[in-house]
BAFI-3210 file (N, C-alpha, C; in Angstrom, 3 decimals, decimal comma, padded with zeros to 6 digits):
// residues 276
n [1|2|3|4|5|6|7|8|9|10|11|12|13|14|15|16|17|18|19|20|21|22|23|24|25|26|27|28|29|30|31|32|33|34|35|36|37|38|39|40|41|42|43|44|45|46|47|48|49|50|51|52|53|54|55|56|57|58|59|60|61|62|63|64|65|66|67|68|69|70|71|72|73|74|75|76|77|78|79|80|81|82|83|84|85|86|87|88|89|90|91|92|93|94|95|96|97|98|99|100|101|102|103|104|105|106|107|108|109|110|111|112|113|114|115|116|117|118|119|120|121|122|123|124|125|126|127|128|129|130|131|132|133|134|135|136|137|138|139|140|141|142|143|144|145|146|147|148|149|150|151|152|153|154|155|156|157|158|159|160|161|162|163|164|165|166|167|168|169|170|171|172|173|174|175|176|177|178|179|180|181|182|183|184|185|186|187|188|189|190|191|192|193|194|195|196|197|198|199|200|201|202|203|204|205|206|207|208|209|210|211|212|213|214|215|216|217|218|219|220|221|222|223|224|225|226|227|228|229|230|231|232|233|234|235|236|237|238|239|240|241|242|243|244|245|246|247|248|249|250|251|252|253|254|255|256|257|258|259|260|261|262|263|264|265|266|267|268|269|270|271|272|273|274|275|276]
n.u [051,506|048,998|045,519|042,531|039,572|036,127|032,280|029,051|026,057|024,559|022,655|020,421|019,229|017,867|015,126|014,145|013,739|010,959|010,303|010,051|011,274|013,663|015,068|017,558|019,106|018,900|017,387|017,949|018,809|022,299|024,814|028,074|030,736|033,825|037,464|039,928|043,180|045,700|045,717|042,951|040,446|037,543|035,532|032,825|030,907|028,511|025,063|022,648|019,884|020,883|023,145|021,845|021,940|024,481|025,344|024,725|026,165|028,716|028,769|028,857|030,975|032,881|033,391|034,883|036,041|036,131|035,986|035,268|035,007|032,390|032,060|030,964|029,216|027,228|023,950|021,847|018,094|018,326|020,888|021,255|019,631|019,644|020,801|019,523|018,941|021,027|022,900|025,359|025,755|024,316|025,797|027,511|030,129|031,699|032,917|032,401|033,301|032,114|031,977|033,278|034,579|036,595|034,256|034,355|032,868|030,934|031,241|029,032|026,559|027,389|026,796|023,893|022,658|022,133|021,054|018,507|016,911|016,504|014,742|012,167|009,909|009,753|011,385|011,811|013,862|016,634|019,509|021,191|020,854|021,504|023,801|026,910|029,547|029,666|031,503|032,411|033,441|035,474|036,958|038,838|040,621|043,189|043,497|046,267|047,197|048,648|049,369|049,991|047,528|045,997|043,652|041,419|039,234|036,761|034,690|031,461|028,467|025,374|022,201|022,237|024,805|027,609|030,209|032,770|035,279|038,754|040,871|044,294|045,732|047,904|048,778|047,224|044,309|040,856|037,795|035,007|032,151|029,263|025,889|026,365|026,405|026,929|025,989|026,164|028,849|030,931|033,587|037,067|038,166|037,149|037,783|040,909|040,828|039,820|041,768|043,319|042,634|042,455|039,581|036,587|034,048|030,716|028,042|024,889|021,856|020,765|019,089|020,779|018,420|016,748|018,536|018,040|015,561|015,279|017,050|019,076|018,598|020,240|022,174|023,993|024,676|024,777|026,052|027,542|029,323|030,827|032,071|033,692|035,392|036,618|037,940|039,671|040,831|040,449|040,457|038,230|034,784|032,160|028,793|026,365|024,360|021,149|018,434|015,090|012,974|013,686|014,141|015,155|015,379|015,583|017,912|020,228|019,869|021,008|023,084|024,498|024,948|026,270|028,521|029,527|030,118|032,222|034,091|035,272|033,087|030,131|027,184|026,178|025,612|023,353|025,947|027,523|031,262|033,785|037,503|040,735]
n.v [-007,446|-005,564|-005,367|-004,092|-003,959|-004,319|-003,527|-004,558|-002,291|-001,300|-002,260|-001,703|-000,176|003,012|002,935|002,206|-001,284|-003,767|-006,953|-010,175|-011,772|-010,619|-010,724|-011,771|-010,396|-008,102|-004,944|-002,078|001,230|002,360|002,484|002,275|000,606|000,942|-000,325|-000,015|-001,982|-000,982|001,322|001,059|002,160|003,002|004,228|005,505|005,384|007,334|007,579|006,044|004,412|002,086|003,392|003,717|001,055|000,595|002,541|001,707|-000,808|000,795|002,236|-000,165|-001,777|000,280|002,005|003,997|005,436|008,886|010,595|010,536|010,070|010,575|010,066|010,924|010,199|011,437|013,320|012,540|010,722|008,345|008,086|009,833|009,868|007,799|009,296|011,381|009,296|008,130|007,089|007,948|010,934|012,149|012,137|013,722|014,460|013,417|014,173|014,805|014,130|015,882|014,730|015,692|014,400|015,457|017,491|021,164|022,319|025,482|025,565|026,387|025,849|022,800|022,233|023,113|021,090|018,716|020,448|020,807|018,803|018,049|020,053|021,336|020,525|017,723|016,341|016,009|016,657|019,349|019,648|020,800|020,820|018,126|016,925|015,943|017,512|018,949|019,061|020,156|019,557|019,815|018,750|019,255|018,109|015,376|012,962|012,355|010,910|011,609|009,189|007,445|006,802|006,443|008,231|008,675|010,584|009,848|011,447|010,978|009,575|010,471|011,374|015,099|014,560|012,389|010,466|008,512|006,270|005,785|003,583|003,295|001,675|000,529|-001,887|-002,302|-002,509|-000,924|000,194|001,838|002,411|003,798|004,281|004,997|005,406|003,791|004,156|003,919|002,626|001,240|003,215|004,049|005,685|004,968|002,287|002,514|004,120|001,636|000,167|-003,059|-003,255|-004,841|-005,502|-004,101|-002,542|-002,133|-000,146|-002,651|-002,087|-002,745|-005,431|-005,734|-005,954|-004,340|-002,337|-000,894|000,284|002,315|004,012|007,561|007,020|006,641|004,374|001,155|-001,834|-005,505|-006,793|-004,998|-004,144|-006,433|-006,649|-004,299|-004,837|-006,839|-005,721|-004,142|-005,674|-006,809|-008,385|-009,208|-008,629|-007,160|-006,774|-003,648|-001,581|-002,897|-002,881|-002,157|-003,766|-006,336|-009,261|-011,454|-014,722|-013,656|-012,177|-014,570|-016,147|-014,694|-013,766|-016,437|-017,150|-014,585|-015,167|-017,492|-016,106|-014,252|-015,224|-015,040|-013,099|-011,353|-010,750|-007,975|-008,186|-007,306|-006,784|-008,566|-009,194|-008,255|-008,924|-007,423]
n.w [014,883|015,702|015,885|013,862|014,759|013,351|013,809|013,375|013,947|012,635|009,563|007,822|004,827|004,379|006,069|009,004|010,278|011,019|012,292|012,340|009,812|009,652|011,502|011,140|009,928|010,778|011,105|011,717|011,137|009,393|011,394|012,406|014,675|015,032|016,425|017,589|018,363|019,088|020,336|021,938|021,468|020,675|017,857|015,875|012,710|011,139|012,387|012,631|013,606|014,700|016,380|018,625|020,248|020,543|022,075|024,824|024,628|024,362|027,350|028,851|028,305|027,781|029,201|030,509|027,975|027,525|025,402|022,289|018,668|016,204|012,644|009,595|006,877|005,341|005,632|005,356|006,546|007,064|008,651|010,534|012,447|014,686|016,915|018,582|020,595|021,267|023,941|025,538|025,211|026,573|028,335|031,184|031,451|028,967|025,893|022,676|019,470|016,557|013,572|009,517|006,773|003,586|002,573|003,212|005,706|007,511|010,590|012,228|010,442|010,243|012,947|013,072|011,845|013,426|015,645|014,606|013,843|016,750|017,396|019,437|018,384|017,199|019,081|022,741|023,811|023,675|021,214|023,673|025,945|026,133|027,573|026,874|025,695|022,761|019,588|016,506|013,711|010,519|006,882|004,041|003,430|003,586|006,692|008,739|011,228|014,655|015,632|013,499|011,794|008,701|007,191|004,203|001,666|-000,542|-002,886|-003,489|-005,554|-005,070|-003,878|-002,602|-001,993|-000,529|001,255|000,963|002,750|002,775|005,475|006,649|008,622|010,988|009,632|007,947|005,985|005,413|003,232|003,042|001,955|001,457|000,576|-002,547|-006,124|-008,754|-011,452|-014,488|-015,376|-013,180|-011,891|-012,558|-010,773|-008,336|-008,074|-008,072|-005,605|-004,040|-003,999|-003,289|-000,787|002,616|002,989|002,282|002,615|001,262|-000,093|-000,831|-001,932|-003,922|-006,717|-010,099|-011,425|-009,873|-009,600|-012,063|-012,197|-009,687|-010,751|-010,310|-007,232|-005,765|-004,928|-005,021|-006,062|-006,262|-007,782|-009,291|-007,116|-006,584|-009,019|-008,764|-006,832|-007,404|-009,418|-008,188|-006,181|-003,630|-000,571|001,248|000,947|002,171|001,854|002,609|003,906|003,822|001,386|002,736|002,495|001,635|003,204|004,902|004,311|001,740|001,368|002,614|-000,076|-001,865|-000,706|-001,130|-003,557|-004,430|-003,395|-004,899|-007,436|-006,280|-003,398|-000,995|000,443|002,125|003,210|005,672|009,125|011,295|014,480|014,170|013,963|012,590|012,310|011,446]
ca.u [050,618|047,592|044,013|041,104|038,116|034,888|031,078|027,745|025,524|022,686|023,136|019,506|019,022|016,690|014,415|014,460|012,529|011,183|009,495|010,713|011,711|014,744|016,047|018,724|020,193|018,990|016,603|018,439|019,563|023,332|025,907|029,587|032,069|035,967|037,909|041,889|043,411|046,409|044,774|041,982|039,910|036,543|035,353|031,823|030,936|026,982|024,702|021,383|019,221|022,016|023,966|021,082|022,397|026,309|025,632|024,620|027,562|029,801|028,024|029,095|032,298|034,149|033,089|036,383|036,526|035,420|036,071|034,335|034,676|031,770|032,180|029,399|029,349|026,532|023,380|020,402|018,009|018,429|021,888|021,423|018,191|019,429|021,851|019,129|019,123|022,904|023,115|026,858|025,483|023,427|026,612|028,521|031,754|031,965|033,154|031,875|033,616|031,032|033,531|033,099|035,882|035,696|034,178|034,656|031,746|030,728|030,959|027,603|026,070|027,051|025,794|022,290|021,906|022,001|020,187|017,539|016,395|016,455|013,989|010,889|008,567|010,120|011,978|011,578|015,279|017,367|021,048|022,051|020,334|021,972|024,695|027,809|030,126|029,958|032,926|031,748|034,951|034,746|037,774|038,134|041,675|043,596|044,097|047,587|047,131|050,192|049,567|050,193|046,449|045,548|042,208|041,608|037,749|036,211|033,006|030,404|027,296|024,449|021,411|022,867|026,482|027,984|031,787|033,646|036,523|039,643|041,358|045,373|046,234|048,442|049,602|045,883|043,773|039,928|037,288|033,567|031,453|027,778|025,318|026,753|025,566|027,817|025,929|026,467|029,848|032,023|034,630|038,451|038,651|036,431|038,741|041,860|040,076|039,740|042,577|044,546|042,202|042,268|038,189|035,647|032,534|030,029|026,802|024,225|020,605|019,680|019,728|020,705|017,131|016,014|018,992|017,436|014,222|015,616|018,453|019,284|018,491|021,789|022,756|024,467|023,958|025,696|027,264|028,778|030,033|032,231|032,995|034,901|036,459|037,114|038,836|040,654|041,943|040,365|040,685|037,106|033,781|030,873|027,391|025,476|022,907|020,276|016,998|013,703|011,784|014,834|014,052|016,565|015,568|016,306|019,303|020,512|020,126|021,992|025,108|024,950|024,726|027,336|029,505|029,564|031,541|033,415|034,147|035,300|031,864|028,513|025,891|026,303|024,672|023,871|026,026|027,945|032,305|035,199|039,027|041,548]
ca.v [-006,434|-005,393|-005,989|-003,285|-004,588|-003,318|-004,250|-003,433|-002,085|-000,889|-002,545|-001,289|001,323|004,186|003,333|001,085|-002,459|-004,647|-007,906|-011,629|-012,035|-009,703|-010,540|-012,204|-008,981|-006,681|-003,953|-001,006|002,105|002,778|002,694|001,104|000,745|000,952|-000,865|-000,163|-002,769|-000,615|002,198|001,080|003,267|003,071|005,276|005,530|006,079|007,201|007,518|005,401|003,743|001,222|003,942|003,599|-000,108|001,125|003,526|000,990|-001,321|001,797|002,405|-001,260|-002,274|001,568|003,495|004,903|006,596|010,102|011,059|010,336|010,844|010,469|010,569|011,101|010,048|012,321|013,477|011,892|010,626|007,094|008,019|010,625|009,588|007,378|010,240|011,947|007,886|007,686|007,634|008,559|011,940|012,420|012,307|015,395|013,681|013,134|014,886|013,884|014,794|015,642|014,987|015,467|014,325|015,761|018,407|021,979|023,438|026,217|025,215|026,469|025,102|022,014|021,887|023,327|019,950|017,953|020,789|020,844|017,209|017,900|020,838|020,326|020,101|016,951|015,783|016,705|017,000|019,665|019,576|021,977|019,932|016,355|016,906|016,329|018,605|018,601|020,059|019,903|019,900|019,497|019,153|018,774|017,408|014,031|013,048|011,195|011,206|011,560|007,373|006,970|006,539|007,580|008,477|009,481|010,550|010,176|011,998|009,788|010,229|010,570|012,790|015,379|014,550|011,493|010,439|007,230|006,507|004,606|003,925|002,593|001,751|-000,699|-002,392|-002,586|-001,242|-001,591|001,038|001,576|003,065|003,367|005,486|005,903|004,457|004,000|004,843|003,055|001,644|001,338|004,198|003,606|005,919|004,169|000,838|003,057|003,839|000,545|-000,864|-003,854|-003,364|-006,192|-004,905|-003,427|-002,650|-001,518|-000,669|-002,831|-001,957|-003,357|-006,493|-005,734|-006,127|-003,271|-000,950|-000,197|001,088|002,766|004,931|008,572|006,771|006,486|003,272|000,372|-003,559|-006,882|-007,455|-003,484|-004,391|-007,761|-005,902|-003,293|-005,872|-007,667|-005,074|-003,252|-007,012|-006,501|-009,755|-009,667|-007,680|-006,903|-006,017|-003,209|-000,930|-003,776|-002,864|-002,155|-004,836|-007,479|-009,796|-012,576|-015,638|-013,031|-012,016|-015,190|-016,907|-013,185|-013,973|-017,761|-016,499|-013,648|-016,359|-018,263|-015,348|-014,012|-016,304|-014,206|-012,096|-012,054|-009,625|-007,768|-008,563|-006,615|-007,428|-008,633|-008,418|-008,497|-008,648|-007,403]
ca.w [014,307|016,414|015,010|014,072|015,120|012,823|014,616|012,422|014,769|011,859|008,058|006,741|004,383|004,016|006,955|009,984|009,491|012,578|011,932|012,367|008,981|008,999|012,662|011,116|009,173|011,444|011,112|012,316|009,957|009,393|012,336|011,873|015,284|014,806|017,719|017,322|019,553|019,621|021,230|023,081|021,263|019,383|016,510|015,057|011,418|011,087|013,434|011,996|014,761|015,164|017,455|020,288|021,138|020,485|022,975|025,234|025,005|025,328|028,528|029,494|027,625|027,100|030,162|030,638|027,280|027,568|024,437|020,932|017,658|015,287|011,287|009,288|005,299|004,284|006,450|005,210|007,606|007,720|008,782|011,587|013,537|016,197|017,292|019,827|021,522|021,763|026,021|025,919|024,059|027,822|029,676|030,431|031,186|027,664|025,074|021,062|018,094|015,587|012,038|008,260|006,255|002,108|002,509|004,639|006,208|008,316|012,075|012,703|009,498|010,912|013,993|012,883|011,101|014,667|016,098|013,995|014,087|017,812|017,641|020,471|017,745|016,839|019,853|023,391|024,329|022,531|021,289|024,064|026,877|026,309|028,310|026,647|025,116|021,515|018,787|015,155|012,856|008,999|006,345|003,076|003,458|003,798|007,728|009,088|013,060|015,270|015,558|012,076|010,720|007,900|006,212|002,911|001,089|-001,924|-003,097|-004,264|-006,490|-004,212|-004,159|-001,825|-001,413|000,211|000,847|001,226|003,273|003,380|006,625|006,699|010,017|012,223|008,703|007,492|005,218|004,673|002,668|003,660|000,802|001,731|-000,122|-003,726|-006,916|-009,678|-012,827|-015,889|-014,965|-012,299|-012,835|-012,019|-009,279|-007,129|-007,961|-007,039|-003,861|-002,622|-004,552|-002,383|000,211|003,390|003,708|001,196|002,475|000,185|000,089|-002,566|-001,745|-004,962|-007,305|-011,156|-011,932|-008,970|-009,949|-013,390|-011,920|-009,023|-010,969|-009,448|-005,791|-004,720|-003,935|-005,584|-006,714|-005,486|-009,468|-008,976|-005,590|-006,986|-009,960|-007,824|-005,483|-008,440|-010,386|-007,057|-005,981|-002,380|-000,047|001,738|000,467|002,567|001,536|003,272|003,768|002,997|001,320|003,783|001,413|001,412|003,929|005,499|002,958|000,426|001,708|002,269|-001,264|-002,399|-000,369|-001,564|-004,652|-004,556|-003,026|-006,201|-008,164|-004,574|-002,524|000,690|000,256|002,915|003,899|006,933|009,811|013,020|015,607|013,546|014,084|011,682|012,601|010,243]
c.u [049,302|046,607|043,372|040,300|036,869|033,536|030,113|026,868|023,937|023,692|021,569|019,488|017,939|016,051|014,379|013,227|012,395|009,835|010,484|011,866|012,693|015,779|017,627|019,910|020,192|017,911|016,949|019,405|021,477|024,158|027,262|030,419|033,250|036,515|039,252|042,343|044,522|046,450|044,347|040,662|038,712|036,314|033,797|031,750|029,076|026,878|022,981|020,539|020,016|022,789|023,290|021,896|024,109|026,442|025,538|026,135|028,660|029,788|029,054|030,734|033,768|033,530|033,836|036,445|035,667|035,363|036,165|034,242|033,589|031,723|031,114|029,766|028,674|025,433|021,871|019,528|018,276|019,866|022,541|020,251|018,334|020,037|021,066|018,850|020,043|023,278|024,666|026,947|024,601|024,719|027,625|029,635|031,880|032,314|032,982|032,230|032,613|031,711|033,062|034,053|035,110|035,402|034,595|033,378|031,838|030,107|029,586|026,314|025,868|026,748|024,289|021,759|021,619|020,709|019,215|016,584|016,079|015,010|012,727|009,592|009,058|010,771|011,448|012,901|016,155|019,061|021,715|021,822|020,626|022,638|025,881|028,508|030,634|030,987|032,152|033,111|034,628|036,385|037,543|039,380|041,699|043,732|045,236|047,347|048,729|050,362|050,000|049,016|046,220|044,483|041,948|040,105|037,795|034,658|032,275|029,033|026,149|023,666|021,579|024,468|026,911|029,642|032,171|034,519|037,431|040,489|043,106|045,684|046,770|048,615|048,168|045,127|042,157|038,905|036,016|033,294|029,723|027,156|026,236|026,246|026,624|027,995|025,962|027,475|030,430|033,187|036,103|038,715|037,890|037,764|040,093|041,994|039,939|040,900|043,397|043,698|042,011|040,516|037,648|034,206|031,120|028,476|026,625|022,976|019,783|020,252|019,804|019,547|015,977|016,598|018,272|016,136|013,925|016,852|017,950|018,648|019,761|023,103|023,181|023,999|024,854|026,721|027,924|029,750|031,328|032,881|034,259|035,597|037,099|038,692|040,262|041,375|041,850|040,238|038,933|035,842|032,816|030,119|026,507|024,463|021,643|018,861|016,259|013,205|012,637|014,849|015,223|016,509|016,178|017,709|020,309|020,920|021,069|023,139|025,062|025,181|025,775|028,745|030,229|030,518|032,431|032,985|034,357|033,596|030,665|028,582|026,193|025,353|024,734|024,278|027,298|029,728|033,177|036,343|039,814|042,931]
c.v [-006,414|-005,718|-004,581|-004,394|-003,772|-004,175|-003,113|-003,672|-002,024|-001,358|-002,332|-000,202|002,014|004,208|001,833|-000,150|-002,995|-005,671|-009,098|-012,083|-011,155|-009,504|-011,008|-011,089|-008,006|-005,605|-002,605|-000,347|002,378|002,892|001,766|001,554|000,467|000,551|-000,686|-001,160|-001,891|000,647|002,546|001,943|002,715|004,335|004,845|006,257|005,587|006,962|007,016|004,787|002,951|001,881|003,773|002,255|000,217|001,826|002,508|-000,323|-000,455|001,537|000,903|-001,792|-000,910|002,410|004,434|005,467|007,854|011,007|010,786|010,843|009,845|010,914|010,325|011,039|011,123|012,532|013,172|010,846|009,924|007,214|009,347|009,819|009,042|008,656|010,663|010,871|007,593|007,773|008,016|010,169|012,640|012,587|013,667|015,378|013,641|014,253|013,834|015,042|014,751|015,628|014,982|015,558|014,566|016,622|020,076|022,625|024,076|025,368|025,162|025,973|023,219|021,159|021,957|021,597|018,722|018,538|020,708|019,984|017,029|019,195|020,415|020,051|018,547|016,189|016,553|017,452|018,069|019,344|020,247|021,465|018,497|016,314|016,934|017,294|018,061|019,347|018,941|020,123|018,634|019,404|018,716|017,959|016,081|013,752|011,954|011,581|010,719|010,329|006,997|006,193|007,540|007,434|009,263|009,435|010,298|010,078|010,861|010,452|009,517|011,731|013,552|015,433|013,169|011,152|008,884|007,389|005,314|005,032|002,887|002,711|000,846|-001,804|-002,686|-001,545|-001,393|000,062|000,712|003,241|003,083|004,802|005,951|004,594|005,476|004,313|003,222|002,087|002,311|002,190|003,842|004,461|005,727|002,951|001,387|003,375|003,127|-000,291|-001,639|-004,034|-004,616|-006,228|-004,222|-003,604|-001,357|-001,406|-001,062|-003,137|-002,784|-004,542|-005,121|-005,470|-003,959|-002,031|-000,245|000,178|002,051|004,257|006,701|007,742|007,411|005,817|002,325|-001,132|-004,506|-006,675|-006,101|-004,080|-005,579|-006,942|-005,406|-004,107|-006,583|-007,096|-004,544|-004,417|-006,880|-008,250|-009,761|-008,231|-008,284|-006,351|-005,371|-002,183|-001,592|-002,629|-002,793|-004,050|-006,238|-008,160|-010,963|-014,037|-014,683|-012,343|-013,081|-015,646|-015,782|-013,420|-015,350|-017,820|-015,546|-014,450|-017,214|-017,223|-014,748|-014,396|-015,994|-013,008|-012,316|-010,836|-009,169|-007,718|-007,747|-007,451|-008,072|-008,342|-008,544|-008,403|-008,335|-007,594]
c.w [015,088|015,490|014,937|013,808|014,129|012,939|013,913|013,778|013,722|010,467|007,126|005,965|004,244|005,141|007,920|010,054|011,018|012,454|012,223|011,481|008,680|010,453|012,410|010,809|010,224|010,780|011,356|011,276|010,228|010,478|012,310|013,111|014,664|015,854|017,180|018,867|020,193|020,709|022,200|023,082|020,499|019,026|016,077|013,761|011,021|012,317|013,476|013,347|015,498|016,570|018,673|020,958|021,124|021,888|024,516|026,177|025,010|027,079|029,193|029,219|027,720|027,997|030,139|029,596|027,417|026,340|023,019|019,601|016,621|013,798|010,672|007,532|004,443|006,136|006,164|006,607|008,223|008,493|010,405|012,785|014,599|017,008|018,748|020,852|022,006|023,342|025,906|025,452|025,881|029,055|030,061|030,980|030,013|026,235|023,428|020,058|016,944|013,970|010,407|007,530|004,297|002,029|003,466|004,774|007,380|009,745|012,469|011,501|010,223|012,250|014,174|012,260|012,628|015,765|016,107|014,082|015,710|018,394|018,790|019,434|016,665|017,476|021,593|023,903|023,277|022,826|022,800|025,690|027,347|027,219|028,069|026,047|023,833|020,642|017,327|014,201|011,313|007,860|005,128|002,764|003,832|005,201|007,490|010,426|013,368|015,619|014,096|011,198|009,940|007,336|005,328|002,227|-000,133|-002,239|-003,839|-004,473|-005,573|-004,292|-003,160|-001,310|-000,798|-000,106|001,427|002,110|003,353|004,432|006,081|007,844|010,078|010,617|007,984|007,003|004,501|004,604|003,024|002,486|001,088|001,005|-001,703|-004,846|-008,009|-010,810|-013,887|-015,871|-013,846|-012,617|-012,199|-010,678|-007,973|-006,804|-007,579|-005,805|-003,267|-002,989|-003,536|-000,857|001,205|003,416|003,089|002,081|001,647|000,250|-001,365|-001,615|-002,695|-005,913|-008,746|-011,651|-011,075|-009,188|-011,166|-013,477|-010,829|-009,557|-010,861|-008,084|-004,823|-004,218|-005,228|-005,923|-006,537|-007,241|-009,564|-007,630|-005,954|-008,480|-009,333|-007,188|-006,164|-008,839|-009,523|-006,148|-003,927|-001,603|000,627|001,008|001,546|001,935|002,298|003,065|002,743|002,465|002,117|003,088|001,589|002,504|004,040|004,596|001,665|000,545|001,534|001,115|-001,649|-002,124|-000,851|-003,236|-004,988|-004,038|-003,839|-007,042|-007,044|-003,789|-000,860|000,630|001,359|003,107|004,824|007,910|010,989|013,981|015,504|013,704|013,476|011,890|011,520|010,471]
res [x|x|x|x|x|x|x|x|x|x|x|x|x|x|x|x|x|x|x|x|x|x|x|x|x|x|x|x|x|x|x|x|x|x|x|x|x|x|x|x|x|x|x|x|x|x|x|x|x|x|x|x|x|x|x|x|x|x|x|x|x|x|x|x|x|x|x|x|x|x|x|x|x|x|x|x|x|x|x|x|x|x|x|x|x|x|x|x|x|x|x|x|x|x|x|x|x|x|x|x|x|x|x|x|x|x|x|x|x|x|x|x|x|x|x|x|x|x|x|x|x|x|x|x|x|x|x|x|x|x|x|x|x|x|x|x|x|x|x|x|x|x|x|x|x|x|x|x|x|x|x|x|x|x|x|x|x|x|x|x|x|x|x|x|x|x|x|x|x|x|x|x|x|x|x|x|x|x|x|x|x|x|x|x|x|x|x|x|x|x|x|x|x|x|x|x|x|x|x|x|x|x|x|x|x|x|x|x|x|x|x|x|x|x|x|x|x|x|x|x|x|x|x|x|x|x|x|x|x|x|x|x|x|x|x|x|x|x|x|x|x|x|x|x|x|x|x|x|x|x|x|x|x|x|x|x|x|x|x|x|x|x|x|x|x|x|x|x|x|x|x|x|x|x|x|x]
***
C-alpha cells in the first residue's frame, strides 16, 4: 500500500504571529501539502502565509511538476494572503488549479476573489501579471478521480461559509476540518464525516473556557475535537489553526493535556510531516 504524505506548512489562525515564543508551532496562517507516493504528486489545501515557504520547497523538491491544484475551504483572509508570495504562481511553465469543492460558483466570481486581493492599491503585482496560467473550477459535487481518489465535502458553520473534506485514497482515509465551530453540541453528521478515519485534523482555536466568549467566531475547542474523534472512532487527531495569543508553553501543556483523554492526539506544528 503506498503512503500519503500530509506537511503543515501554516497551523495559525486568523492572523500570522512572529516572536520567539511560538517558533515551536509556527507562526504562519493556514497552508496543508498532500504528497501521494503513488503518483508523485502534491496537492495544496489553503493558501495562508504558510504557502510562501511551500512554494519554495516546490521550487527545490517538485520542479518537474507543472501542474497544481489548489483547494480552498472558504476565503477568509487568514487563508488566502500568502497566495500573491507563492513563486510557482510567477512561473509560466506552470499551470494552477484554482478548486472549490461544496459549493458551485461563477468562474469569474471566483477569480475576482484572487484578483482582488491582488489589486495595485494593495499589491504591486496583479493576478494577470504572475505568470502562470490559472483555471478556477468550483463544484458542488462528490469527486472519484480516474486513480480512484475520492473526495467528499461537508458545509460547516462559519461566518461566511466554510467546507471540510474527506479524502479516501490508496486504502486510506483522513478528514481536515478547519474553520467550523460546532455550536452547542457536536452534531452526528460531522461524526459520520470523519467516521473510521486513519487522520482527523481539526481545527481548536479555543479552550472550553475561550469558546464561551468567542461564540459565532467560527472555530472550535480541544474537548469538541476528542469528542468527535471519540465518537467517529478515528485512529490519530490533530489540532490546528492555533490561536494568535496561544503561545508554545501554552500549547504544549494543551497537547499534554489532550493526551491524557486521546492518546494518539498533538498540536500541529509547522513543518511538521505525517505518513498514513
Amino acid at each position: 500500500m503506498s503512503k500519503v504524505y500530509i506537511k503543515f506548512y501554516g497551523t495559525r489562525g486568523s492572523i500570522p504571529v512572529c516572536s520567539r515564543d511560538v517558533a515551536l508551532f509556527g507562526g504562519n496562517t493556514t497552508c496543508i501539502a498532500i504528497y501521494r507516493e503513488k503518483t508523485k504528486r502534491l496537492s495544496i489545501l489553503d493558501a495562508g502565509t504558510g504557502i510562501r515557504n511551500l512554494g519554495k520547497d516546490m521550487k527545490r523538491f517538485y520542479g518537474d511538476q507543472k501542474d497544481l491544484s489548489i483547494t480552498f475551504s472558504h476565503f477568509h483572509w487568514d487563508h488566502i494572503q500568502g497566495f500573491p508570495f507563492f513563486d510557482p504562481a510567477y512561473d509560466p511553465k506552470m499551470n494552477i488549479n484554482i478548486q472549490v469543492f461544496g459549493k458551485k460558483m461563477e468562474t469569474g466570481a471566483l477569480r475576482q476573489i484572487f484578483a482582488q486581493q491582488m489589486r495595485e492599491d494593495y499589491f504591486p503585482v496583479s493576478l494577470d501579471r504572475m505568470g502562470a496560467t490559472f483555471h478556477f473550477e468550483s463544484t458542488a459535487d462528490e469527486i472519484v478521480s480516474a486513480d480512484g481518489l475520492k473526495l467528499t465535502c461537508i458545509e460547516q458553520n462559519h461566518p461566511g461559509g466554510s467546507f471540510g473534506f474527506r479524502v479516501d485514497v490508496d486504502g486510506v482515509s483522513f478528514v481536515i476540518c478547519t474553520d467550523h465551530e460546532h455550536g452547542e453540541e457536536v452534531e452526528e453528521k460531522y461524526v459520520d464525516f470523519a467516521r473510521g478515519a486513519d487522520l482527523l485534523i481539526h481545527d481548536a482555536q479555543y479552550t472550553t473556557g475561550e469558546l464561551a466568549t468567542h461564540k459565532g467566531w467560527g472555530h472550535s475547542s480541544y474537548d469538541q475535537c476528542m469528542e468527535l474523534a471519540e465518537r467517529a472512532g478515528v485512529k490519530r487527531l490533530v489540532f490546528t489553526h492555533h490561536d494568535p495569543d496561544h503561545n508554545d508553553e501554552f500549547l504544549i501543556k494543551m497537547e499534554m493535556k489532550c493526551q491524557d483523554r486521546f492518546k494518539d492526539s498533538f498540536m500541529a506544528r509547522e513543518g511538521m510531516k505525517i505518513s498514513i
